[in-house]
KOLTI-968818 format. One record per residue (C-alpha): residue number from 1; residue in three letters; x, y, z. Coordinates in steps of 0.1 Angstrom, whole numbers, plus 5000, padded with zeros to 4 digits. Layout:
# KOLTI-968818
+-----+-----+------+------+------+
|   n | res |    u |    v |    w |
+-----+-----+------+------+------+
| NUM | ALA |    X |    Y |    Z |
...
+-----+-----+------+------+------+
//
This chain:
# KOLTI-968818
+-----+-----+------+------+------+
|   n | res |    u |    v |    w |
+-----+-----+------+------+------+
|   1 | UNK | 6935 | 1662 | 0953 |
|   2 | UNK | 6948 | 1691 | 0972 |
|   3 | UNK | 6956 | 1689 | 1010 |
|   4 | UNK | 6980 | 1709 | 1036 |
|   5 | UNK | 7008 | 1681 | 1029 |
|   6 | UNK | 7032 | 1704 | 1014 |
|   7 | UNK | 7039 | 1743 | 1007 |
|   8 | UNK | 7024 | 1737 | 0971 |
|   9 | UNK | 6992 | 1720 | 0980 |
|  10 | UNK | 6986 | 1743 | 1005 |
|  11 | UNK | 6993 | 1772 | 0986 |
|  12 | UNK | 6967 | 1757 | 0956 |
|  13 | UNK | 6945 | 1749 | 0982 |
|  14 | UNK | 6945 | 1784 | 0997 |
|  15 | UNK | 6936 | 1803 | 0956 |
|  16 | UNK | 6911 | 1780 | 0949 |
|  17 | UNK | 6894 | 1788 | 0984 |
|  18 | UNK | 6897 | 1826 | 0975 |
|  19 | UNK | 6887 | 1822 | 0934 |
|  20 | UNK | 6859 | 1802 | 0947 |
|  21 | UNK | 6849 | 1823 | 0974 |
|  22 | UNK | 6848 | 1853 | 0958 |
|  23 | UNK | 6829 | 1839 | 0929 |
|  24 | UNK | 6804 | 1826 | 0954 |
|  25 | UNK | 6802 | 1861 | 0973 |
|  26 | UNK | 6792 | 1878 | 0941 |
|  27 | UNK | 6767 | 1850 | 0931 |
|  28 | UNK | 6748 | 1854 | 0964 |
|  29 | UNK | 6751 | 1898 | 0964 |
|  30 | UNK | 6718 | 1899 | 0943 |
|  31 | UNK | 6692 | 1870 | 0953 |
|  32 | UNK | 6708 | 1885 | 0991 |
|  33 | UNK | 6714 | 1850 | 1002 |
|  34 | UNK | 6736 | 1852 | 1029 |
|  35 | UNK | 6778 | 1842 | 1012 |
|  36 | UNK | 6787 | 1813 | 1036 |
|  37 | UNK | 6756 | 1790 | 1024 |
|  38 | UNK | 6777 | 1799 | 0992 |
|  39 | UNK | 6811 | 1790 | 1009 |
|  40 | UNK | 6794 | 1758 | 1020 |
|  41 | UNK | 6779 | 1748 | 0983 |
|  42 | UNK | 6817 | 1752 | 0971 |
|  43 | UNK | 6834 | 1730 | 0998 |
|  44 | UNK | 6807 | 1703 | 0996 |
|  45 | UNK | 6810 | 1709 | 0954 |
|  46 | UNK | 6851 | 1705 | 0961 |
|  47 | UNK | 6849 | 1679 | 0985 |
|  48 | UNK | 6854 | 1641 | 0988 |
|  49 | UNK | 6816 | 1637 | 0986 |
|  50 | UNK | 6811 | 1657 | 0947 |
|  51 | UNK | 6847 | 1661 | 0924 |
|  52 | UNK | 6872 | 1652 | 0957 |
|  53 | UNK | 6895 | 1681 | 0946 |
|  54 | UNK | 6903 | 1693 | 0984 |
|  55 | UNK | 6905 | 1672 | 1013 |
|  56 | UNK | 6914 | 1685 | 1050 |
|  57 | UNK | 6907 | 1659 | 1079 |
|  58 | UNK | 6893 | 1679 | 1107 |
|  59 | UNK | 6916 | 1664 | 1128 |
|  60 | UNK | 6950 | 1677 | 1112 |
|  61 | UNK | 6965 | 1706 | 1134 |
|  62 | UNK | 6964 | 1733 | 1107 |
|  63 | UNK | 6929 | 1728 | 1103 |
|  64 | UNK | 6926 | 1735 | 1139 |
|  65 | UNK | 6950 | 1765 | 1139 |
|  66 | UNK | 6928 | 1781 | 1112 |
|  67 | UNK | 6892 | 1777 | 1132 |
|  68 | UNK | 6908 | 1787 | 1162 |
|  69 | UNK | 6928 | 1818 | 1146 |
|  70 | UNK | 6896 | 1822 | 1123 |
|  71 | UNK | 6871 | 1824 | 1152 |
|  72 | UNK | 6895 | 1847 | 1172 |
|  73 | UNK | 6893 | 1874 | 1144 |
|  74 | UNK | 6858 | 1871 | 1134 |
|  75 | UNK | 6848 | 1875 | 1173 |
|  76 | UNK | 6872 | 1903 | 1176 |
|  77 | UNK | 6861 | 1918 | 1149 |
|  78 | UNK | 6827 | 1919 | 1162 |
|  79 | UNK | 6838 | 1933 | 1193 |
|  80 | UNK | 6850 | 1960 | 1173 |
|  81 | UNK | 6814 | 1973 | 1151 |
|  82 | UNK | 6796 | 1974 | 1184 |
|  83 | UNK | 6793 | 2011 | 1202 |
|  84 | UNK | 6798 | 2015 | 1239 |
|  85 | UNK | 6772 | 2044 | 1241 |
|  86 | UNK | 6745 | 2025 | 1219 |
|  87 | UNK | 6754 | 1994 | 1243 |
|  88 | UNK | 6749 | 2011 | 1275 |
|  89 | UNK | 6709 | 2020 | 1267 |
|  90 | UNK | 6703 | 1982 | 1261 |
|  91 | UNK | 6730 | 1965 | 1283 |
|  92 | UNK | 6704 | 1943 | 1303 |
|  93 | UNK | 6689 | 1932 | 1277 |
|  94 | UNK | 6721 | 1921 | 1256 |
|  95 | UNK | 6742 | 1912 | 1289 |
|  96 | UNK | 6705 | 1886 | 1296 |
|  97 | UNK | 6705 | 1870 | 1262 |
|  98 | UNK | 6742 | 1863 | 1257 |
|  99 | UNK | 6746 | 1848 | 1295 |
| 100 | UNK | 6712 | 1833 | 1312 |
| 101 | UNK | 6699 | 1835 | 1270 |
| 102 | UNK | 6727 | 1807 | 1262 |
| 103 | UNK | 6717 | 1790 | 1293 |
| 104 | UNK | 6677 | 1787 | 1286 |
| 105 | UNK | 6689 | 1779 | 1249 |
| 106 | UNK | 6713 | 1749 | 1258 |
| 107 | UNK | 6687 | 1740 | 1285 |
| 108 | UNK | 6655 | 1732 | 1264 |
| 109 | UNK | 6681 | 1717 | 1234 |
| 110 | UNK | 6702 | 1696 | 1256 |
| 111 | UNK | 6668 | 1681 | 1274 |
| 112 | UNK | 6655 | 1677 | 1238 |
| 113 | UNK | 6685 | 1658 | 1222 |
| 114 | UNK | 6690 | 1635 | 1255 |
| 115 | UNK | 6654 | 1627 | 1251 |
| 116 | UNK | 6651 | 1625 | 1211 |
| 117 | UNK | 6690 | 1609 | 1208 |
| 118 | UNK | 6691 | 1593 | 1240 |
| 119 | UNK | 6725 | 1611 | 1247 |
| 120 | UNK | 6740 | 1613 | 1277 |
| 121 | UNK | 6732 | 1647 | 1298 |
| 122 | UNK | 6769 | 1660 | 1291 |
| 123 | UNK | 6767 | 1650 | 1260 |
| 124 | UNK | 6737 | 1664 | 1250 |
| 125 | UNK | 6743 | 1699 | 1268 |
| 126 | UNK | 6777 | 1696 | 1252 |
| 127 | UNK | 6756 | 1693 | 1213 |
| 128 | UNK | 6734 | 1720 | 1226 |
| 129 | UNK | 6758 | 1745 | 1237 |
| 130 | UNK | 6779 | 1735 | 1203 |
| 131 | UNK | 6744 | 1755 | 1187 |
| 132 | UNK | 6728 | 1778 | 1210 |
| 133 | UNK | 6750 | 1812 | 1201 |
| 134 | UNK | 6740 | 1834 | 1172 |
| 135 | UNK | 6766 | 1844 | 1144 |
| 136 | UNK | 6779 | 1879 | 1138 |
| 137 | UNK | 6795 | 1872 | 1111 |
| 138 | UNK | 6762 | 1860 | 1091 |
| 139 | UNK | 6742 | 1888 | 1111 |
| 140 | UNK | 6763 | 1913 | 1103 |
| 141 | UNK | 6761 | 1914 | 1067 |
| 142 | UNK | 6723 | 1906 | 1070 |
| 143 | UNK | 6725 | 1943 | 1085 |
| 144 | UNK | 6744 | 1958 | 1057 |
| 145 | UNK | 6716 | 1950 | 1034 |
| 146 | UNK | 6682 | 1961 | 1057 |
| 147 | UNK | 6685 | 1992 | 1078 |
| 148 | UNK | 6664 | 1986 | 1107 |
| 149 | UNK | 6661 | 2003 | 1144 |
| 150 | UNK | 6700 | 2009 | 1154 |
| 151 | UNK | 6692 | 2003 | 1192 |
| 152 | UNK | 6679 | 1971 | 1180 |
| 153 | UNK | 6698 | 1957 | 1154 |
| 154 | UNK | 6731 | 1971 | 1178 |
| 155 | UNK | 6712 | 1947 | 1201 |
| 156 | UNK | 6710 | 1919 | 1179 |
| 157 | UNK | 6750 | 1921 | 1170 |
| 158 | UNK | 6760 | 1928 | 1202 |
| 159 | UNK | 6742 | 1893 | 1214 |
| 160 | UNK | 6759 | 1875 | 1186 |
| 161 | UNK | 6790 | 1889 | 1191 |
| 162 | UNK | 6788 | 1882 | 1230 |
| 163 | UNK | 6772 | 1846 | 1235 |
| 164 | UNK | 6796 | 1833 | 1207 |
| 165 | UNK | 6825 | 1839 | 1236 |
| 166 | UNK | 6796 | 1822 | 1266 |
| 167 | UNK | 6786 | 1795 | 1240 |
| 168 | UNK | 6826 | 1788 | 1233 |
| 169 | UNK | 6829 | 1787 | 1272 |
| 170 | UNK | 6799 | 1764 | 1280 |
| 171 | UNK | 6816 | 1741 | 1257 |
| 172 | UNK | 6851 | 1738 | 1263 |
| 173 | UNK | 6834 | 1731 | 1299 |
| 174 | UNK | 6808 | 1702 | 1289 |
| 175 | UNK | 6839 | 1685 | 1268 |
| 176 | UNK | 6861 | 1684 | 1304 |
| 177 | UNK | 6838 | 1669 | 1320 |
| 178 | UNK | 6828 | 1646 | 1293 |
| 179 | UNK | 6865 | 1632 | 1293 |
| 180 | UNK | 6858 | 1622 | 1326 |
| 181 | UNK | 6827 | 1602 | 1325 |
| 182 | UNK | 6822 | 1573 | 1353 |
| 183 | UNK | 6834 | 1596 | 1378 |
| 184 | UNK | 6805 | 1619 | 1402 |
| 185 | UNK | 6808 | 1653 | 1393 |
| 186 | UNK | 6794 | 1681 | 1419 |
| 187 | UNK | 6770 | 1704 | 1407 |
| 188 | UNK | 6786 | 1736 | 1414 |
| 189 | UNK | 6817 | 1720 | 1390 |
| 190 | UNK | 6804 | 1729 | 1362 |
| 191 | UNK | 6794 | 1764 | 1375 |
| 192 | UNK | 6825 | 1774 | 1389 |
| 193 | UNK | 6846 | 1762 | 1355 |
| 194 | UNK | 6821 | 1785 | 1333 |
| 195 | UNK | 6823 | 1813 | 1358 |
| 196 | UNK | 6861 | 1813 | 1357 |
| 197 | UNK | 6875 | 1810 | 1321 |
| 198 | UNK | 6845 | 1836 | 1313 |
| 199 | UNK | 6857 | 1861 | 1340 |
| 200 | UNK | 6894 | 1854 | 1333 |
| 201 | UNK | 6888 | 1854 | 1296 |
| 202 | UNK | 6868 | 1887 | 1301 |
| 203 | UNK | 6896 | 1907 | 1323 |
| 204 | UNK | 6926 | 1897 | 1300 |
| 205 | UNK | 6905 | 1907 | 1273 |
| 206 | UNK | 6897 | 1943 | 1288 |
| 207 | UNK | 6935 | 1948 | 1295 |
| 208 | UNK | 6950 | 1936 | 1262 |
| 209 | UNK | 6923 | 1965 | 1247 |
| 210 | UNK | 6934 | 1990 | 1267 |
| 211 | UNK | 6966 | 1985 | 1260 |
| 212 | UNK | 6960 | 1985 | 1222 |
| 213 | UNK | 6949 | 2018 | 1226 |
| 214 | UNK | 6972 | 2030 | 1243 |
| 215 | UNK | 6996 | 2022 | 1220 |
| 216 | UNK | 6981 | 2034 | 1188 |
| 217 | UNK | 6957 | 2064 | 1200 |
| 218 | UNK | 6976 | 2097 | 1197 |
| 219 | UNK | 6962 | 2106 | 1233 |
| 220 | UNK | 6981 | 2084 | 1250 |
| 221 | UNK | 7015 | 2070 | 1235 |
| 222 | UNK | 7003 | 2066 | 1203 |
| 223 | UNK | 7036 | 2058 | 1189 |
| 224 | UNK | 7025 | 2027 | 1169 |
| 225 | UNK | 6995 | 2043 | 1150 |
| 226 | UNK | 7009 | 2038 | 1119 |
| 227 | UNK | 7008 | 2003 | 1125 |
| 228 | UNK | 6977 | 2005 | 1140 |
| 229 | UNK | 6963 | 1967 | 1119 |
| 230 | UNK | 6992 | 1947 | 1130 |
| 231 | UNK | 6989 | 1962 | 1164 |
| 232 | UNK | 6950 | 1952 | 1166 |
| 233 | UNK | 6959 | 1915 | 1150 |
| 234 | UNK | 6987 | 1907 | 1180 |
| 235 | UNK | 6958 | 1919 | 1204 |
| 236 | UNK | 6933 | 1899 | 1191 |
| 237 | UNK | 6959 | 1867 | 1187 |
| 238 | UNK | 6977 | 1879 | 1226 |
| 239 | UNK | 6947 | 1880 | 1243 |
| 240 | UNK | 6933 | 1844 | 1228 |
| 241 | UNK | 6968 | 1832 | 1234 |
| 242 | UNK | 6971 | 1845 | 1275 |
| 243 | UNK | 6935 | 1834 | 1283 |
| 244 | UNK | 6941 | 1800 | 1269 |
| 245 | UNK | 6975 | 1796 | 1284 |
| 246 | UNK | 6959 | 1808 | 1318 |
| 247 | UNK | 6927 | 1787 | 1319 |
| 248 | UNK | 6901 | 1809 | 1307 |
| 249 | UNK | 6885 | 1819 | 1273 |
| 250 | UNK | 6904 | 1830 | 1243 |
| 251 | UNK | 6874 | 1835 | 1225 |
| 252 | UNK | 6859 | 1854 | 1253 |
| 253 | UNK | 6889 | 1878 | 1259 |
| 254 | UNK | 6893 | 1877 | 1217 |
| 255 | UNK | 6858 | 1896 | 1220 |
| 256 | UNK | 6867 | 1920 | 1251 |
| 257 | UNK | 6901 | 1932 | 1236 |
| 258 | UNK | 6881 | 1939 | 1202 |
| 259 | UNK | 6848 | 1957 | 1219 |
| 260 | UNK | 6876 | 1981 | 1242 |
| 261 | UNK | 6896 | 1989 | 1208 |
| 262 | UNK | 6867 | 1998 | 1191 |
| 263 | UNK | 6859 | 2021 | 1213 |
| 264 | UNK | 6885 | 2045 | 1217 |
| 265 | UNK | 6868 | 2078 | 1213 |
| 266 | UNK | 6842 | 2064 | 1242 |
| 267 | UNK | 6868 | 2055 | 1263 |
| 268 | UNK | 6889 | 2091 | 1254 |
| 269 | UNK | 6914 | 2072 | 1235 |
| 270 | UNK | 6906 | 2081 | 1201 |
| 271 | UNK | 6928 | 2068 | 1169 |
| 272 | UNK | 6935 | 2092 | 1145 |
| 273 | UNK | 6912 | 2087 | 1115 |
| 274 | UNK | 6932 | 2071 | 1086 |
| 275 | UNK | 6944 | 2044 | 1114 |
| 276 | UNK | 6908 | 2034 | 1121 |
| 277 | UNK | 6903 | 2032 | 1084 |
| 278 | UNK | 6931 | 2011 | 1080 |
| 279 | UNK | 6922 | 1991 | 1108 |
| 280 | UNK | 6886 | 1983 | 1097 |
| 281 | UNK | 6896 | 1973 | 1062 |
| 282 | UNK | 6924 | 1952 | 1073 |
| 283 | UNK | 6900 | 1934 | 1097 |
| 284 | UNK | 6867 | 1936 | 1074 |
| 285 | UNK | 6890 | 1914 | 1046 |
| 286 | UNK | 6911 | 1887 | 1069 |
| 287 | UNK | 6874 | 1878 | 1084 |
| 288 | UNK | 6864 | 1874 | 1049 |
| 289 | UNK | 6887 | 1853 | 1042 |
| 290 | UNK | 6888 | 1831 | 1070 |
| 291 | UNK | 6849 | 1830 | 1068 |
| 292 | UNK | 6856 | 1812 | 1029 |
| 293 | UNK | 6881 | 1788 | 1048 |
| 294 | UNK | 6867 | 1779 | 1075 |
| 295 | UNK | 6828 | 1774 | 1057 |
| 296 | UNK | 6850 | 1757 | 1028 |
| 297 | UNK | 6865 | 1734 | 1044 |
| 298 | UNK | 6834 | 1723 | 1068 |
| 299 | UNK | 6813 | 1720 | 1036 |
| 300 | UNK | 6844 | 1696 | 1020 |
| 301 | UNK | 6842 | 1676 | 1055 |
| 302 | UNK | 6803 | 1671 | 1053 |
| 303 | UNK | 6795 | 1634 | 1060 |
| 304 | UNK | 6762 | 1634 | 1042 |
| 305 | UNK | 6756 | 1596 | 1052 |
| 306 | UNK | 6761 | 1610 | 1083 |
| 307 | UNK | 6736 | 1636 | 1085 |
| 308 | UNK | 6711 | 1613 | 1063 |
| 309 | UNK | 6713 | 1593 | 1093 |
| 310 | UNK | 6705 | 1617 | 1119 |
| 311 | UNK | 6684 | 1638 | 1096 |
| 312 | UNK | 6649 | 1637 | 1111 |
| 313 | UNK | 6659 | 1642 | 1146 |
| 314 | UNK | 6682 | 1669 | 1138 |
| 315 | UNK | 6654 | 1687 | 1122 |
| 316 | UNK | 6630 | 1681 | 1150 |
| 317 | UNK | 6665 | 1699 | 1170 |
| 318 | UNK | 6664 | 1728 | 1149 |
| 319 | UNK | 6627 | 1733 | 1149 |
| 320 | UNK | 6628 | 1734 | 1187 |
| 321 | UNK | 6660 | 1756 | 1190 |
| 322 | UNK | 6642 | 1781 | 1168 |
| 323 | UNK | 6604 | 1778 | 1175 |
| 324 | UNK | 6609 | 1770 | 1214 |
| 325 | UNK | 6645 | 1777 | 1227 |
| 326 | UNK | 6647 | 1809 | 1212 |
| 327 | UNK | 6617 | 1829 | 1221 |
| 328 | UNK | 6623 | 1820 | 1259 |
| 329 | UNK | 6655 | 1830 | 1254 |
| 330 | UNK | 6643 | 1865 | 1239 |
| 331 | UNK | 6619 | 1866 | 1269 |
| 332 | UNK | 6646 | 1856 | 1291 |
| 333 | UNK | 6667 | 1888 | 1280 |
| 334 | UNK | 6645 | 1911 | 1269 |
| 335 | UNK | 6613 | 1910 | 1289 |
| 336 | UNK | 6635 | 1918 | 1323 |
| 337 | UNK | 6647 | 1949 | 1309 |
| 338 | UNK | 6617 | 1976 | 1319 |
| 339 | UNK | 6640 | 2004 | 1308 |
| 340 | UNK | 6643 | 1999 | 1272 |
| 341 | UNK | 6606 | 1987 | 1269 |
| 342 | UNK | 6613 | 1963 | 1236 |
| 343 | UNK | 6578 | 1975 | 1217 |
| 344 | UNK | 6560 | 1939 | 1205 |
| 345 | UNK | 6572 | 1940 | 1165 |
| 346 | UNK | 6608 | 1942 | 1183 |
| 347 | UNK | 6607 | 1913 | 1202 |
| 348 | UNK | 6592 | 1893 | 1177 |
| 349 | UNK | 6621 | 1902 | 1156 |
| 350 | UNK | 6645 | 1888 | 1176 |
| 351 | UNK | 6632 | 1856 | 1178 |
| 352 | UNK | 6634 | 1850 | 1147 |
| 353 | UNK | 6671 | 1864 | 1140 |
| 354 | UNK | 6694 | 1840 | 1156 |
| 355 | UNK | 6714 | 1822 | 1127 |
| 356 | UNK | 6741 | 1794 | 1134 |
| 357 | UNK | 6772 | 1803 | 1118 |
| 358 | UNK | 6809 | 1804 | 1122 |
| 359 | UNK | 6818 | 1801 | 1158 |
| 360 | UNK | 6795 | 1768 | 1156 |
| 361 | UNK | 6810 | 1752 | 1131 |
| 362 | UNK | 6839 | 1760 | 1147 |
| 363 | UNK | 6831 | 1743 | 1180 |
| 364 | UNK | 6817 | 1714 | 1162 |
| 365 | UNK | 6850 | 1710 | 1143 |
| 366 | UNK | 6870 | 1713 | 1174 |
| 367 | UNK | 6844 | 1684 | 1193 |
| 368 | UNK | 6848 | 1663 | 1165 |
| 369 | UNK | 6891 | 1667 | 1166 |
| 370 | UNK | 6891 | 1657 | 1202 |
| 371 | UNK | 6873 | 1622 | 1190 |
| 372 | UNK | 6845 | 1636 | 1220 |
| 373 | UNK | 6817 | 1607 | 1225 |
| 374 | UNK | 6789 | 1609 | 1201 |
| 375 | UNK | 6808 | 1633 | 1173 |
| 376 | UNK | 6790 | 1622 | 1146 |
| 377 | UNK | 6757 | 1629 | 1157 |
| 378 | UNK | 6770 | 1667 | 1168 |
| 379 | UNK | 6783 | 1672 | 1137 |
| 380 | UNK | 6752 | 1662 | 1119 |
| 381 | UNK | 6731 | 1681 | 1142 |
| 382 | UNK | 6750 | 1713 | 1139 |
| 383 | UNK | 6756 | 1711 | 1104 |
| 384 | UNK | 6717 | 1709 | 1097 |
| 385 | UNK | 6714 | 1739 | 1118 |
| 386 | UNK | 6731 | 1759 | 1101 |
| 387 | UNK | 6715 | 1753 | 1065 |
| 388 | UNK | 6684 | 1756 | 1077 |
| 389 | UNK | 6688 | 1791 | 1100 |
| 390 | UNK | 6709 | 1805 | 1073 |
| 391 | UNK | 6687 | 1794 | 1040 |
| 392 | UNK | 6654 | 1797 | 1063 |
| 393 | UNK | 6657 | 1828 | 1085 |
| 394 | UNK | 6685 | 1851 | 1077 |
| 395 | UNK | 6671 | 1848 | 1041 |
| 396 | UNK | 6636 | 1861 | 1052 |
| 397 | UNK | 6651 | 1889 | 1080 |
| 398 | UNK | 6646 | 1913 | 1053 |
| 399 | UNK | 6609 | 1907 | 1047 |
| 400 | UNK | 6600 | 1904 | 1086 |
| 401 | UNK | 6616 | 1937 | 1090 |
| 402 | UNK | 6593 | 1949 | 1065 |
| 403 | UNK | 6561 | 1933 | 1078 |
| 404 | UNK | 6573 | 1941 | 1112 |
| 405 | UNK | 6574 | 1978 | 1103 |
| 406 | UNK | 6609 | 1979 | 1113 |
| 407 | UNK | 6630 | 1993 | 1086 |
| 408 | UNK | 6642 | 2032 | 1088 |
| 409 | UNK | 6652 | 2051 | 1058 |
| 410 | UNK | 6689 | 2051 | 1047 |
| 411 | UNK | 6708 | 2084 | 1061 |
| 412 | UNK | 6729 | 2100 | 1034 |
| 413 | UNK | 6764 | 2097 | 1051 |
| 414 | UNK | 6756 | 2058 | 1059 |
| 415 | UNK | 6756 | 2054 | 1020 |
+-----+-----+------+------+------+
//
């Protein structure tokens, strides 16, 4: 059994992630099933519950370090792929979804798992805000494979990208004041905590992109462009680190600093070409990577006795976050928004694309290290969502874009 107790193990560990994962990638390339539910297979096959050949407590600090550090990159990343001027045409609409969107979502969850699980109300907005964000890095390479409306599948990303950072902040919130059950907590607590570690997260973000650029774009200093990768990974680790350290978001300013370096030639900062290139390939493979670890090692910490337990109420969970919670999100966000005017085939396309991914499991790895109230049942729920969003609806976005009459021919310098 392999586990991170010495340099050896950990180094075994680490191949047998990246063999498998990439074995796993290429098996799910032509049946287009979206690579973690691979990444999950291999961890659960690798686990303590099939051939026991890896085991990684959730609890142990380095698993922790790599969620956290893995999370970071994948959100800045995201940041990144989304364009400022595509943004600004449909910025109610994505600004709705990823803020009063994660609300309505954790809302009509948290009321239906206090109700179904008889949790307590923190406990169950706490499970419900664990699920309610979308996954860019599951949507994303949905998108690589189906070319449908760029204002709308910029949209789509730009949401995922966004109300993993809100979702990540309506957590860390619900676990405070779950440590402090037995005492009265004032309404406006919970409102004030939210609306300061996103604000502060958001503004330390905004800086530590700005100063990215300035220190790689040949417009300004530029002086570090030919370390333009390393200068984007201290960024993306910086501004997680200060927002953290200060009381806000990490993820949330993780997110700004990438969306403000990826937008250089928006914000007249432009990076000389082979330092963008650089830049996206260095990023495009460490989130690949830590995608395989951190889906690897969930799948190897899957309880299934667990989940078996809580298996008919999760799925009554995920049934309502898909079928109910999400479509008054969608109207929530995108109905508001008279200046876009989201055409019917549109909206019903985004109801139905809203995986559960990475930043999730995250979460729900992170709940379940702090020994939070009621764990077991939030890691059962949340790893039941996202199976069945992954294996149910980013495996049929393809086909609803087709019926939806959504898909746009391929331009010649995209392939």
């Amino acid at each position: 059994m392999f586990e991170f107790a010495s340099w050896q193990d950990s180094w075994s560990l680490l191949v047998i992630v990246l063999v498998g994962g990439l074995i796993m990638a290429k098996l799910t390339e032509k049946p287009k099933i979206p690579d973690v539910v691979g990444y999950l297979v291999l961890g659960i096959a690798l686990g303590p519950s099939a051939i026991n050949l890896i085991h990684v407590p959730s609890q142990i600090p380095i698993n922790q370090m790599l969620i956290n550090l893995g999370a970071t990159l994948i959100l800045f990343e995201g940041g990144m792929g989304l364009s400022l001027e595509t943004l600004k045409k449909t910025a109610v609409t994505v600004v709705l979804l990823a803020t009063v969107g994660v609300l309505v979502t954790a809302a009509v969850v948290g009321t239906a798992a206090h109700c179904l699980l008889a949790l307590p109300w923190v406990t169950a907005f706490l499970l419900a805000g664990v699920i309610a964000s979308t996954d860019p890095a599951t949507l994303i390479p949905v998108f690589t494979r189906i070319n449908v409306k760029q204002r709308l599948q910029q949209t789509i990303e730009a949401e995922s990208a966004l109300n993993d950072a809100t979702s990540a902040v309506l957590v860390f919130t619900m676990m405070r004041l779950s440590s402090s059950s037995g005492q009265a907590i004032p309404l406006y607590q919970p409102i004030l905590e939210f609306g300061k570690e996103a604000g502060l997260g958001l503004i330390i973000g905004v800086l530590f992109g700005f100063i990215a650029l300035a220190l790689v774009s040949h417009r300004v200093w530029g002086g570090f462009h030919e370390y333009g990768s390393l200068v984007m990974l201290t960024t993306a680790m910086g501004a997680f680190l200060i927002a953290t350290d200060l009381g806000g978001s990490g993820f949330m300013a993780a997110f700004a600093a990438g969306l403000m370096s990826g937008n250089g030639h928006s914000l007249r900062m432009p990076l000389p070409l082979h330092t963008r290139d650089n830049i996206l390939h260095f990023n495009h493979a460490i989130t690949i990577l830590f995608r395989m670890l951190i889906f690897v090692l969930l799948g190897s910490q899957v309880d299934f006795k667990n989940i078996l337990h809580y298996l008919w109420p999760a799925l009554l969970l995920v049934a309502i976050l898909m079928l109910i919670a999400r479509p008054l999100t969608v109207a929530s966000g995108a109905l508001p928004d008279r200046r876009v005017k989201w055409k019917r085939n549109e909206l019903l396309f985004m109801c139905w694309t809203r995986e559960t991914g990475v930043i999730p499991a995250a979460l729900a790895s992170m709940v379940s290290a702090q020994n939070v109230p009621h764990k077991d049942i939030i890691n059962a729920v949340t790893f039941v969502a996202i199976m069945v969003t992954i294996l149910v609806q980013a495996s049929s976005t393809g086909v609803l874009a087709e019926k939806l009459h959504l898909l746009v021919p391929v331009r010649e310098e995209e392939v």
